[in-house]
C-alpha positions in Angstrom: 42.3 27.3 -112.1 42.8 31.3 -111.7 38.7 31.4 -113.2 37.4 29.3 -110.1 39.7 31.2 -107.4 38.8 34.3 -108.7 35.1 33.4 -107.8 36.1 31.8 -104.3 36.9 35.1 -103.2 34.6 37.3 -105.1 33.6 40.3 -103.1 30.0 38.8 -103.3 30.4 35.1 -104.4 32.1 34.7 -100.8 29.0 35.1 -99.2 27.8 32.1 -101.0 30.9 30.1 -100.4 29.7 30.9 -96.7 25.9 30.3 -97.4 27.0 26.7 -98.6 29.3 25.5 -95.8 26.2 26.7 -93.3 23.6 24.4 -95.3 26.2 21.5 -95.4 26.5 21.8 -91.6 22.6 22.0 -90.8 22.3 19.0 -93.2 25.6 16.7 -91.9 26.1 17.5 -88.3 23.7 16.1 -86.8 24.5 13.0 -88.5 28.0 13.4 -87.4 27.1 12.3 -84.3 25.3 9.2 -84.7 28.5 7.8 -86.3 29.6 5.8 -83.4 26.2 4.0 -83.4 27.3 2.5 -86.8 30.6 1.5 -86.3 31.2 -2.7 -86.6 33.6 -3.6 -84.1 32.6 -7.0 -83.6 35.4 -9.3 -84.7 34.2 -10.4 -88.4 34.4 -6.8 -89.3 38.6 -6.6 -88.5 39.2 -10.2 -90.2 40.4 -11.4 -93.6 36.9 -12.1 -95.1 38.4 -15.5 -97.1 40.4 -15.9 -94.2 39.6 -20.2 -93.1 38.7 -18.6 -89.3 36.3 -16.0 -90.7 34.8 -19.0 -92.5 34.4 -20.8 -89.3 32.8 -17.6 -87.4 30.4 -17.8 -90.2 29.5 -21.3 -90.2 29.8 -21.5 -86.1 26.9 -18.9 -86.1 24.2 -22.1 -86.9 25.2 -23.6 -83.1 26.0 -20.5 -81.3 24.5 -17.1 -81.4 27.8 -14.5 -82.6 26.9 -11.8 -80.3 27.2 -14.5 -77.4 30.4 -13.5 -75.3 31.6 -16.0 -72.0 33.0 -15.1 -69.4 35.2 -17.1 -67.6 35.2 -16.6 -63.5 38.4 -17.9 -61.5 38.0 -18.5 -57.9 41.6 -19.4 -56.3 43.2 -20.0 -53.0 46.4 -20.7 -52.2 46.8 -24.3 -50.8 43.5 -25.2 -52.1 39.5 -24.7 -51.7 37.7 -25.3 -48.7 34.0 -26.7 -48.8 32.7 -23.3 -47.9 34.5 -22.2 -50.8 32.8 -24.2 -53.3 29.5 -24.0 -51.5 30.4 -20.0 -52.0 30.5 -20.7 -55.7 28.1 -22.5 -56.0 25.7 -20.2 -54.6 27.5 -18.1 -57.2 26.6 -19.8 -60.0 22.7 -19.7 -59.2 23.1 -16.4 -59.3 24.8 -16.0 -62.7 21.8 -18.2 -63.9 19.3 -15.8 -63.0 21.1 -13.1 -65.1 18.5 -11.9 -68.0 21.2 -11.6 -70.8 22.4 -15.2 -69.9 22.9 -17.1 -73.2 22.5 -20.9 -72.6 23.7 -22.8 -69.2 26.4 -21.4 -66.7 29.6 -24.0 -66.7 30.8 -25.0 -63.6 32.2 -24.8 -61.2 35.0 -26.7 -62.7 37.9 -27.4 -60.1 41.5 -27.6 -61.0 43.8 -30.5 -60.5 45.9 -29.1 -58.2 42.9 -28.3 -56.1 43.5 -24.3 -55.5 41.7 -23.0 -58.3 37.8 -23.5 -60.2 36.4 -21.6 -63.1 32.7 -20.9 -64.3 31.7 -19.8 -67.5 28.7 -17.7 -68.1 28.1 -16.9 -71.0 26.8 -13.3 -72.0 24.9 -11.8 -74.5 23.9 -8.0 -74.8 23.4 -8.0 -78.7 25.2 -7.1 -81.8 27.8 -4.3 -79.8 27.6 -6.0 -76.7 31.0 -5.7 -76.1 31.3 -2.4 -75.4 28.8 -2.9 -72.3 31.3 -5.7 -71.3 32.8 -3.3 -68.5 29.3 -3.4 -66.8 29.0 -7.3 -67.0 32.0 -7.9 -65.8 31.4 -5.5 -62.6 28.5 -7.5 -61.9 30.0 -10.8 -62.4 33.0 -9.7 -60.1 30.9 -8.1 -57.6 28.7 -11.0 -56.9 31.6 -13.4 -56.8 33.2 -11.3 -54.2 29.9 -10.7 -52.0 30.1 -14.5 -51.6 33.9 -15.3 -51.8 34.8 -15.2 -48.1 38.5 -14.3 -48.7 39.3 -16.3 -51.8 40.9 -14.2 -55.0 38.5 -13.6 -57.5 39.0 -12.5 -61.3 37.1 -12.3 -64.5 38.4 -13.1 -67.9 38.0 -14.9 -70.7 36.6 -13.2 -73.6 34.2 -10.9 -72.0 37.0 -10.1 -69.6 39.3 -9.1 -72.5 36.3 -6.8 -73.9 35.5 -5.3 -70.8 39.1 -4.1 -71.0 38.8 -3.0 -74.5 35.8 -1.6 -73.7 37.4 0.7 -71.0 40.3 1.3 -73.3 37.7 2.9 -76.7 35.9 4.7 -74.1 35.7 7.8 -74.8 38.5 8.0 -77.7 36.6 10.2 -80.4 37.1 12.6 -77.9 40.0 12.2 -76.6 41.7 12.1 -79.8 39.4 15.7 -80.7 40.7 17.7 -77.3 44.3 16.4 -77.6 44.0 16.8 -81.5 42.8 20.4 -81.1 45.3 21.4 -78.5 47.7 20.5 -80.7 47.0 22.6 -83.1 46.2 25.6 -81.0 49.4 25.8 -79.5 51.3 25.2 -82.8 49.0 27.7 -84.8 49.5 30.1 -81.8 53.4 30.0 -82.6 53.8 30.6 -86.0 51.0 32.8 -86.3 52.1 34.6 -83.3 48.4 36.1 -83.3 45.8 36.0 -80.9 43.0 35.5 -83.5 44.6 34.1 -86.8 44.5 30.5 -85.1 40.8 30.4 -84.7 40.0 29.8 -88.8 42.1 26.9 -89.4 40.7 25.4 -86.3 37.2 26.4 -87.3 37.8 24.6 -90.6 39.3 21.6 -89.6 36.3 21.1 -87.5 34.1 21.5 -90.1 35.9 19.2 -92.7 35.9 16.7 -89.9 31.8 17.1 -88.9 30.9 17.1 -92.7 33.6 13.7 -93.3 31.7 12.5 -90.7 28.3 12.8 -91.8 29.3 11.5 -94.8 30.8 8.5 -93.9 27.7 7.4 -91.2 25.6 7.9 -94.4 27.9 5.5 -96.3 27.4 3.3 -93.0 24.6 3.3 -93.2 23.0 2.8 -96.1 26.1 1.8 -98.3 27.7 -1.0 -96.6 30.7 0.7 -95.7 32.9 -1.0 -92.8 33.4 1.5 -89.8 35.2 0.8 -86.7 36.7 2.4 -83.3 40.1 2.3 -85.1 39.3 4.1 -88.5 37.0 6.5 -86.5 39.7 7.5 -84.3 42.4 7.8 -87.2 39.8 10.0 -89.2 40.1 12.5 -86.2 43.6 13.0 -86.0 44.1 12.7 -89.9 41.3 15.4 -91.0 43.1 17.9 -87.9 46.3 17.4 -88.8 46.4 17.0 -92.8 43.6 20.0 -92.9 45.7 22.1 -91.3 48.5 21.5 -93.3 47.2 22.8 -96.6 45.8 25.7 -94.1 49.5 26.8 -93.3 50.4 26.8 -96.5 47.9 28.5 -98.0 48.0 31.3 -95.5 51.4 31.7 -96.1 50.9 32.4 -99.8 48.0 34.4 -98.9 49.6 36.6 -96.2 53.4 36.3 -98.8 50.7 38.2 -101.6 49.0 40.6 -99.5 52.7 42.4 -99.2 52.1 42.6 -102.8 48.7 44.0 -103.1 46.3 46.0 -101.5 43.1 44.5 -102.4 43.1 41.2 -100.1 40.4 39.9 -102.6 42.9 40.0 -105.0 45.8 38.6 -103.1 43.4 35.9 -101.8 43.0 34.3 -105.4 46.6 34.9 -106.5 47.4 32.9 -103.3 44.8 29.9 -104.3 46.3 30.6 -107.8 49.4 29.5 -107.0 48.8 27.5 -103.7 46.2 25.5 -104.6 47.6 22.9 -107.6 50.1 22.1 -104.9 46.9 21.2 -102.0 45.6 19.8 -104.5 48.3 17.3 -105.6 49.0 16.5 -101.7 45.4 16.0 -101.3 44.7 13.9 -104.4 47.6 12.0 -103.1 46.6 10.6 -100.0 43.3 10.3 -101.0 44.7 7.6 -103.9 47.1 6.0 -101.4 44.6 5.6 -98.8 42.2 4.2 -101.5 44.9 1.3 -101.9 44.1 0.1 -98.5 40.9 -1.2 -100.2 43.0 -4.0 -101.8 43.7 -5.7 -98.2 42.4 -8.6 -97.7 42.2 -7.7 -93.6 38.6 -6.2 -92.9 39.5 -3.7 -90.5 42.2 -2.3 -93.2 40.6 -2.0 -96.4 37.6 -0.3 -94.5 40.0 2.4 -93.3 40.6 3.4 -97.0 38.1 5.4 -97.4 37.1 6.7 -94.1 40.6 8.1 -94.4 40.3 9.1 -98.1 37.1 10.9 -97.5 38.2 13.0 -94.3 40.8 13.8 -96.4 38.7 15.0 -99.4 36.7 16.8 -97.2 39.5 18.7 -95.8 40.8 19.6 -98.8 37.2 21.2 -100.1 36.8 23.3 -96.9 40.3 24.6 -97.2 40.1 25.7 -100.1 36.9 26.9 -100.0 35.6 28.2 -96.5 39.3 28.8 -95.3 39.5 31.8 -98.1 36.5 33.1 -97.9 36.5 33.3 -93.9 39.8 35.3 -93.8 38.9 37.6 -97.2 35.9 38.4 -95.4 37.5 39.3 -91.9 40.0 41.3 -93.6 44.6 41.8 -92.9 43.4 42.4 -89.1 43.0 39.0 -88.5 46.8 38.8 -88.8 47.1 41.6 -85.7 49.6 42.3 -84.3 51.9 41.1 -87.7 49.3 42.6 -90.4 51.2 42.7 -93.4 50.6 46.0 -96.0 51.7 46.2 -99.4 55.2 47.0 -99.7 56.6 45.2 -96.7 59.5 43.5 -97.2 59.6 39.2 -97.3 61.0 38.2 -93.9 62.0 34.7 -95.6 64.9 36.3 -97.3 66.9 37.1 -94.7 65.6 33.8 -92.4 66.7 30.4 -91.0 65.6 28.7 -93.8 67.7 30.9 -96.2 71.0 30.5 -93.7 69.9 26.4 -94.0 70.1 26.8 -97.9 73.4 28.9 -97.7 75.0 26.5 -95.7 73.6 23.6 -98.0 75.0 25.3 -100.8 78.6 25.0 -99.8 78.7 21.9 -100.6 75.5 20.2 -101.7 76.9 16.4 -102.9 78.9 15.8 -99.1 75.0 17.3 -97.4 73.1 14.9 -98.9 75.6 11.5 -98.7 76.4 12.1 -95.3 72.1 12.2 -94.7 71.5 9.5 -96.5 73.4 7.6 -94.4 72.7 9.2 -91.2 68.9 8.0 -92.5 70.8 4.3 -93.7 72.0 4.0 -90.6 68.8 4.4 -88.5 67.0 2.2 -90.7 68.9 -1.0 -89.3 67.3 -0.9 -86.3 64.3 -2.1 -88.5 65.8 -5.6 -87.6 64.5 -4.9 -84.3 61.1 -4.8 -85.6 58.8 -7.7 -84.2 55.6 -7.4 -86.5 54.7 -11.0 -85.1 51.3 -9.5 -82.9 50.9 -8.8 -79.3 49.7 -11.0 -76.9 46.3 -9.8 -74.4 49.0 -9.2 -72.0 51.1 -6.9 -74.4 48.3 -5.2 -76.1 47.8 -2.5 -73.3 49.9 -0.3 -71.6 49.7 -0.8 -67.8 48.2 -4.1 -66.7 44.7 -4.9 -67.1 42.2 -7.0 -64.8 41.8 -9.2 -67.5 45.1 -10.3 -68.1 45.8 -11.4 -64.7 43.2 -13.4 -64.5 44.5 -15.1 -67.5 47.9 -15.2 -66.4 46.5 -17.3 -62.8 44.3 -19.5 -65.2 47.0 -20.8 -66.7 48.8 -21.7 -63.8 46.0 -24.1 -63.0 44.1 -25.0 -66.2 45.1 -25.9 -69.6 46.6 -22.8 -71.1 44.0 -22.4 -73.6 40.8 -22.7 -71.4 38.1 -20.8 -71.7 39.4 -19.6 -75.7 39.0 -23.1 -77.5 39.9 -24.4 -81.0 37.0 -24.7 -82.8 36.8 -27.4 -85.7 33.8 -27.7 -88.4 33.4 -30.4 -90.7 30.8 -32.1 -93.2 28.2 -33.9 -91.0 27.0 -35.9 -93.4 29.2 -38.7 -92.7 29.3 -39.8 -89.1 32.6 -41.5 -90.3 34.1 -39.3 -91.4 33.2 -36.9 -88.2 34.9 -39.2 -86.0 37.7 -39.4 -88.0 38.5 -35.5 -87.5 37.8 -35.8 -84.5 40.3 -38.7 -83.4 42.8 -36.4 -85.5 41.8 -33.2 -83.7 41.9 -34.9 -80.8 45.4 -36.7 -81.3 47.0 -33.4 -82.4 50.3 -32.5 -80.3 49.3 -29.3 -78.2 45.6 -30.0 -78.3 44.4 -31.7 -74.6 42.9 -34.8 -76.3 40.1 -35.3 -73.3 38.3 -31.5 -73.8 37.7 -32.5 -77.5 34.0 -32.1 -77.6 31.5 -35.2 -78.9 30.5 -33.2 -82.1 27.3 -31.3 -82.6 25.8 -32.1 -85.9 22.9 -29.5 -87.4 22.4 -30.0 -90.9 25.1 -30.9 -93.2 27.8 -29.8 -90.5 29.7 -30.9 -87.4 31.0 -28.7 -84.5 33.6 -29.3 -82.0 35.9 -27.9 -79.5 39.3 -28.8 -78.1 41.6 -27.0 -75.4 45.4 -25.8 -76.3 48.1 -26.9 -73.5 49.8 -23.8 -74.0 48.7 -19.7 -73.8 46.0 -19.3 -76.2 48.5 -16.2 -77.8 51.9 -17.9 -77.7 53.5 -18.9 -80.6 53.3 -22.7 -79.3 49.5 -22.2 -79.5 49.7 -20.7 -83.0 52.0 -23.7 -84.2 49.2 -26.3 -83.0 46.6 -24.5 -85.1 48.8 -25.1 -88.0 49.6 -28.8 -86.7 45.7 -29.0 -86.2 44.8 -27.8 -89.9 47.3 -30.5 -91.8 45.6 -33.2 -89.5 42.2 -32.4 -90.6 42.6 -31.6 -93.8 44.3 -34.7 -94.3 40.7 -36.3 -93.5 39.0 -37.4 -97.2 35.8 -35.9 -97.8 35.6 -33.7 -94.5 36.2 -30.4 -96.3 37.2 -29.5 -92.2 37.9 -25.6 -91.3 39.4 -25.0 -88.3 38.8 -21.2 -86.2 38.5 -19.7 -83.0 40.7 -17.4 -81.2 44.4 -18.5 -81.8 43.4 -19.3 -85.4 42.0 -15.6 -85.6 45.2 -14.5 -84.9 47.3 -16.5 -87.2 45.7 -16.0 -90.0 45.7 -12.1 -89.6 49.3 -12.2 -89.3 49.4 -13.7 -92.1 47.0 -11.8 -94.2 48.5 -8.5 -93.0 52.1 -9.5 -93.9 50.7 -10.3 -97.3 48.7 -6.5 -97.5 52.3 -5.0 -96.8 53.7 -7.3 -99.5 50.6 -6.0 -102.5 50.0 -2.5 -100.9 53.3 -1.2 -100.8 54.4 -1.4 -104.8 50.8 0.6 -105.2 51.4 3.3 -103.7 54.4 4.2 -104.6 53.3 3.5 -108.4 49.9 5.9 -107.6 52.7 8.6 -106.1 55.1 8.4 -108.5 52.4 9.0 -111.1 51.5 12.0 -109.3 54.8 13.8 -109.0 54.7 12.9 -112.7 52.0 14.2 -113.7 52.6 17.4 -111.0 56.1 18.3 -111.5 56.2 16.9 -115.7 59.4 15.6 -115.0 60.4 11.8 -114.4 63.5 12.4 -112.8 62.2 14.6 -109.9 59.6 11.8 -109.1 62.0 9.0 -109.2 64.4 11.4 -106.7 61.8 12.2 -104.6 60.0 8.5 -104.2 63.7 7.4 -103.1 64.0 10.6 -100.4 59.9 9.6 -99.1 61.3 5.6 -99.1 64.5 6.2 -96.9 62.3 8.6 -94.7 60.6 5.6 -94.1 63.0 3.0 -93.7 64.4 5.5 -91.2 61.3 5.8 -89.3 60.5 2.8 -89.0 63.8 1.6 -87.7 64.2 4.4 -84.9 60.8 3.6 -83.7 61.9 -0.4 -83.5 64.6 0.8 -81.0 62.5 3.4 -79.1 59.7 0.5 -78.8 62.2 -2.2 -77.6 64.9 -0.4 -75.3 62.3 3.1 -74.3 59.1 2.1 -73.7 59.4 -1.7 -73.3 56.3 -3.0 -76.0 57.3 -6.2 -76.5 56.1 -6.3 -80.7 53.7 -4.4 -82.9 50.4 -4.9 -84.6 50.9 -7.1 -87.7 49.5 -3.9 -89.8 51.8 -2.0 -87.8 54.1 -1.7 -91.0 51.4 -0.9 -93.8 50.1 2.1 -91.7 52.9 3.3 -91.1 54.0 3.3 -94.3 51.0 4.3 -96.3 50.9 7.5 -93.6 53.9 8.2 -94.0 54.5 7.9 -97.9 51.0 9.7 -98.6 51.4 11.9 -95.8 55.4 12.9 -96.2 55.3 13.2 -100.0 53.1 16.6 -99.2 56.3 18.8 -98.1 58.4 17.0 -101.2 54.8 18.5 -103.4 54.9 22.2 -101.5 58.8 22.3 -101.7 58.9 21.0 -105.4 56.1 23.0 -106.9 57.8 26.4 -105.7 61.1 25.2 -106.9 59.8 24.2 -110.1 57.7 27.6 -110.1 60.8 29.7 -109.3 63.1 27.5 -112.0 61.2 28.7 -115.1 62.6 32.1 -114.0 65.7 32.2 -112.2 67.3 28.1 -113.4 66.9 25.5 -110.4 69.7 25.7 -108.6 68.4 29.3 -107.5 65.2 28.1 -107.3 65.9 25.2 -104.7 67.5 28.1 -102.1 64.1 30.5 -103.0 62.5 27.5 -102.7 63.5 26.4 -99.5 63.4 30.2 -98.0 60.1 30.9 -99.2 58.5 27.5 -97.7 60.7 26.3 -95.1 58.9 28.1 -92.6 55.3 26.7 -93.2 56.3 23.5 -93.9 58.3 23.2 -90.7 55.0 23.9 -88.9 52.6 21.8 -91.0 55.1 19.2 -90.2 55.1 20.3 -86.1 51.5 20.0 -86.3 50.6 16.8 -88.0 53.3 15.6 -85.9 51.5 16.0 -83.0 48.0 15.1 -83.9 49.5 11.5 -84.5 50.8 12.2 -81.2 47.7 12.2 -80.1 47.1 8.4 -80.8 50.1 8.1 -78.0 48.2 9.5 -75.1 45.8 6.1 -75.9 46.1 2.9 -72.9 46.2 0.6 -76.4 49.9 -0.1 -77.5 48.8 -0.8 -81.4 47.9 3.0 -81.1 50.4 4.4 -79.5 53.2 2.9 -81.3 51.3 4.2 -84.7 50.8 7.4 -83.5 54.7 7.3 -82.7 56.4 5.9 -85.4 54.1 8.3 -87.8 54.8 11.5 -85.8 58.6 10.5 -85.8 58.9 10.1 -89.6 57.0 13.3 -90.3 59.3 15.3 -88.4 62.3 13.2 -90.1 60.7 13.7 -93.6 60.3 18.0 -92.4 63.5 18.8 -91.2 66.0 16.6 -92.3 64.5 14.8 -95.8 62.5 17.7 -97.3 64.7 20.4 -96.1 68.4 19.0 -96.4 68.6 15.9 -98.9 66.0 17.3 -101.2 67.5 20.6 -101.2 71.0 19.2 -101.3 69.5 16.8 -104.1 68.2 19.8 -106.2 71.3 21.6 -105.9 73.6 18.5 -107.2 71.2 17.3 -109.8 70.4 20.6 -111.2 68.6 21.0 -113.7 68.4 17.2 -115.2 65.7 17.0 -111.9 63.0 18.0 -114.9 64.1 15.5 -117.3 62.6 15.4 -120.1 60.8 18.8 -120.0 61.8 22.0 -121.4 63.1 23.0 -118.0 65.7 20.3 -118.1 67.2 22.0 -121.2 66.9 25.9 -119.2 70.0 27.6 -118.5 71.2 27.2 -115.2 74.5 27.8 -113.2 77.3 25.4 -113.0 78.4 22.8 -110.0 81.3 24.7 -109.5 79.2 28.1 -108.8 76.6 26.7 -106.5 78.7 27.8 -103.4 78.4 31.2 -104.4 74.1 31.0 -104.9 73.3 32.1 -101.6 74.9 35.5 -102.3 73.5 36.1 -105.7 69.4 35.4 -104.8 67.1 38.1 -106.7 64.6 39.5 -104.1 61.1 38.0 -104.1 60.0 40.5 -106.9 62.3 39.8 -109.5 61.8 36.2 -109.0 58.6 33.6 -110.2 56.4 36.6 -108.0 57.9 39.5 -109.9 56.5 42.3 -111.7 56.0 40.4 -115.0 53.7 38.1 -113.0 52.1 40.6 -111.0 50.7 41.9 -114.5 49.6 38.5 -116.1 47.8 37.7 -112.6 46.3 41.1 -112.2 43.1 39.9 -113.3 42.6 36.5 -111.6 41.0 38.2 -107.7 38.9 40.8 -110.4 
């Protein structure tokens, strides 16, 4: 590697480096911004594609057009509707049939039995993404209800209502995500630079890793089939900011820890990538592989995420460790002002809170790290808190949503599933046999046998409709599906499917519970080959897997509690637990990769037991703040209105910040210093002198200085050529 970062940050070859980045950007930014106009968000593109409701979306498509979207309009007054009132709506539903992006006939109006309530359905279509101009529709529709309501409560919901109000919610989140992302990283950058100017590269390269990802991934969109949606465009934001700037702290660390060492910054530059950059590298070629995992999900919206996420990480990685060095060799030490460090200054790490931290540690390593294990044991109970079930409409948002309301006084008048039906296909080649599915739909507990529909045959298929008694999204309505399926399958020769918005739901729960089940075991086998092949060593691997693991576990259970008795979400996203983990393994492992490949560095010299506490001095600091900063970029995703969001946003942020300050910085360390050197079984440097148990108390005292360690003299000479 020295050969290539030698010519990174060649006096002239950095003009180049420069040169390139330029052409990239004239080629892929302005395709950067046509990115939203390819994302799928309609709902085939979030679903298990074998999935028996996907099959039924497909199949429904012959009798209804997909992009079609009805809205369901609730007129109610208390102690019941007066004949104005329904000569009001009816008035109202003349108008709705003059609407240009009507879709077949307005239903309705359709009174309640108790009298107080009636409902029309119009239904909508604006084309392929015609959801996201639900917001408008539903304006429309509301406003000419109430121009002729005459005092009577009006709401709009259904499925158009429920887009609108997703609509509202995506508006506007790439940048959101990109000003809340950014600030995040000012202010952070600001503080451990402590420099008026430093900040600015980083930023400047993180928003070039995340136009060029960008570009690439609408040309993948575009012309390669790849799935893109609101959800991975938004993650892509906040993962390219925050992981980016992580391998820019720590290679500016290095860079600015080598220009104390030399005067030529050229030099120190690619001594800096020289020793920096197998560990980026590693961390980067990590998430990239975990996030490529995702692609064996069976849910639609997840595999597609793999890699968007894989190649905003890639991209990330290249401009770091590309652009980043040649934009600060070529701007010279000043850009550190007023902290410019000169050749000769001394480390301030040695004498720092990291190097107290290790002292301490050192005392007595074995009682450090049982006593945080089970500080992290303890915390991951409250992962039987955890109710990866799905949110309802209701629960899905944070503050209440016009939407929902209405849904909430539709079921207090109508059949708690009006307006989102079961929907039941069969062969129609039998007319038999179509009856017979539907006397079973129809006889189904939970289905309201009368709304079954006379089936509509086209070709060799039959379609129907029936209306749950309960909430569309309870778990009584979920339970019916079920009850619905066994009754018509149980029909010879039907080969009968049953979908629609319930069964959507269940069989994404059930499809992301079993992603979590395959995806988990192949990450942490892709990780664990990393670290192997990174640190040559199995037992290091195996040490730090289990660290990453209980990080997790911890994580996951302190954001259970914070969801349940802090912010009041009543449950999580069904993916909830595979994003989280797969963040927080692929993400987490970075600091165990930037701590490890120091220690390992500063073992071959000085045994491991000194080479944990250097270790630990030398990258405490940085990875504190990569960990500060990639902590709040996932923040970010909390400042959203959608609960699925926020609580990812949370739990990840919360496990980085456990995984930086308590798991990378105490067990590990404490781990190192117990273990010794068996941590590089079975390489040579398990069989490298090193001091006893009995003397680690006494380490802290007895560090060599920076130059008679790894980045001594001896070094200095072998490297001398590598910045030439």
């Amino acid at each position: 590697m020295s050969r290539v970062t030698g010519w990174v940050t060649h006096r002239w070859v950095k003009w180049g480096v420069l040169a390139f980045w330029v052409a990239v950007l004239a080629v892929l930014g302005p395709l950067a911004g046509k990115l939203s106009g390819v994302e799928s968000n309609e709902a085939k593109s979030w679903l298990p594609a074998q999935a028996e409701s996907t099959q039924v979306l497909d199949v429904a498509e012959k009798f209804s057009d997909p992009d079609t979207i009805p809205a369901v309009v609730l007129y109610v007054r208390d102690g019941g509707l007066t004949q104005a009132d329904m000569a009001a709506i009816q008035q109202d539903v003349a108008t709705y049939s003059q609407r240009t992006d009507l879709d077949g006939k307005v239903v309705g109006p359709v009174p309640s039995e108790d009298g107080e309530a009636a409902q029309v359905v119009v239904p909508v279509n604006r084309g392929p993404n015609g959801w996201e101009e639900m917001s408008g529709v539903v304006d429309d529709l509301r406003g000419t209800a109430q121009d002729g309501a005459a005092g009577m409560s009006v709401y709009v919901t259904g499925p158009a209502g429920n887009a609108a109000d997703s609509s509202d919610a995506f508006a506007g989140i790439d940048s959101t995500l990109l000003l809340v992302a950014g600030g995040v990283v000012i202010l952070i950058l600001l503080l451990t630079y402590r420099s008026p100017v430093l900040w600015i590269f980083p930023l400047v390269s993180a928003g070039v890793a995340l136009t060029v990802s960008q570009g690439v991934i609408y040309l993948l969109a575009e012309h390669a089939g790849l799935t893109v949606n609101a959800q991975s465009a938004g993650i892509l934001t906040v993962l390219v900011f925050g992981a980016g700037t992580d391998y820019a702290l720590l290679l500016v660390a290095r860079y600015r820890e080598e220009l104390r060492r030399h005067q030529d910054r050229h030099q120190a530059m690619a001594i800096a990538l020289h020793r920096a950059g197998p560990a980026i590298v590693a961390s980067g070629a990590t998430v990239v592989l975990g996030m490529l995992c995702l692609l064996l999900a069976q849910m639609s919206s997840t595999a597609g995420l793999g890699p968007v996420a894989a190649i905003g990480i890639a991209s990330g990685l290249l401009v770091m460790l590309t652009l980043l060095p040649a934009l600060l060799v070529v701007f010279g030490r000043w850009v550190f002002w007023p902290r410019v460090p000169h050749q000769g200054d001394a480390e301030p790490s040695v004498h720092g809170v990291w190097a107290r931290i290790g002292a301490r540690i050192a005392r007595a390593p074995r009682r450090t790290w049982a006593v945080t294990s089970l500080v992290l044991v303890f915390l991951s109970l409250g992962m039987t808190q955890l109710d990866a079930t799905g949110l309802s409409n209701a629960e899905s948002f944070r503050g209440t949503q016009p939407s929902i309301v209405g849904e909430q006084e539709l079921t207090k008048h109508f059949p708690g599933g009006a307006g989102t039906p079961v929907v039941v296909i069969a062969d129609g080649g039998d007319a038999q046999t179509v009856d017979a599915v539907r006397t079973a739909f129809a006889g189904t507990d939970g289905i309201d046998g009368d709304s079954v529909t006379k089936p509509v045959v086209q070709g060799d298929v039959a379609y129907m409709e029936g209306t749950l008694t309960s909430a569309p999204d309870s778990q009584a309505a979920k339970d019916t599906v079920d009850r619905v399926r066994d009754a018509v399958h149980a029909v010879p020769g039907a080969d009968a499917k049953v979908g629609g918005m319930t069964a959507v739901n269940l069989d994404v729960l059930r499809a992301s519970w079993d992603d979590t089940v395959l995806i988990i075991p192949v990450v942490l086998l892709v990780v664990f080959l990393v670290l192997m092949v990174l640190l040559r060593a199995l037992t290091a691997p195996l040490v730090l897997i289990g660290t990453v693991v209980l990080s997790f576990a911890a994580a996951l259970g302190a954001s259970a509690l914070a969801f349940k008795y802090l912010f009041g979400f009543a449950g999580t996203d069904p993916s909830f637990p595979l994003f989280v983990f797969v963040f927080l393994v692929a993400l987490g492992i970075d600091y165990n990769i930037f701590l490890m490949t120091r220690v390992r560095e500063e073992a071959a010299h000085v045994g491991t037991r000194r080479g944990a506490l250097i270790g630990l001095r030398a990258t405490g600091g940085v990875i504190t703040s990569a960990g500060l900063v990639l902590a709040g970029t996932f923040m970010a995703l909390f400042t959203l209105p959608l609960v699925a969001f926020a609580e990812m946003g949370f739990a990840v942020a919360l496990g980085v910040l456990l995984d930086t300050l308590i798991v990378r910085s105490v067990l590990v360390t404490a781990l190192n210093l117990d273990i010794g050197r068996t941590m590089w079984w079975p390489s040579r440097l398990a069989r490298q002198d090193d001091v006893s148990r009995a003397e680690v108390a006494s380490l802290a005292d007895h560090l060599p200085a920076d130059d008679e360690s790894a980045d001594g003299a001896e070094q200095d000479r072998e490297r001398a050529g590598v910045g030439a």
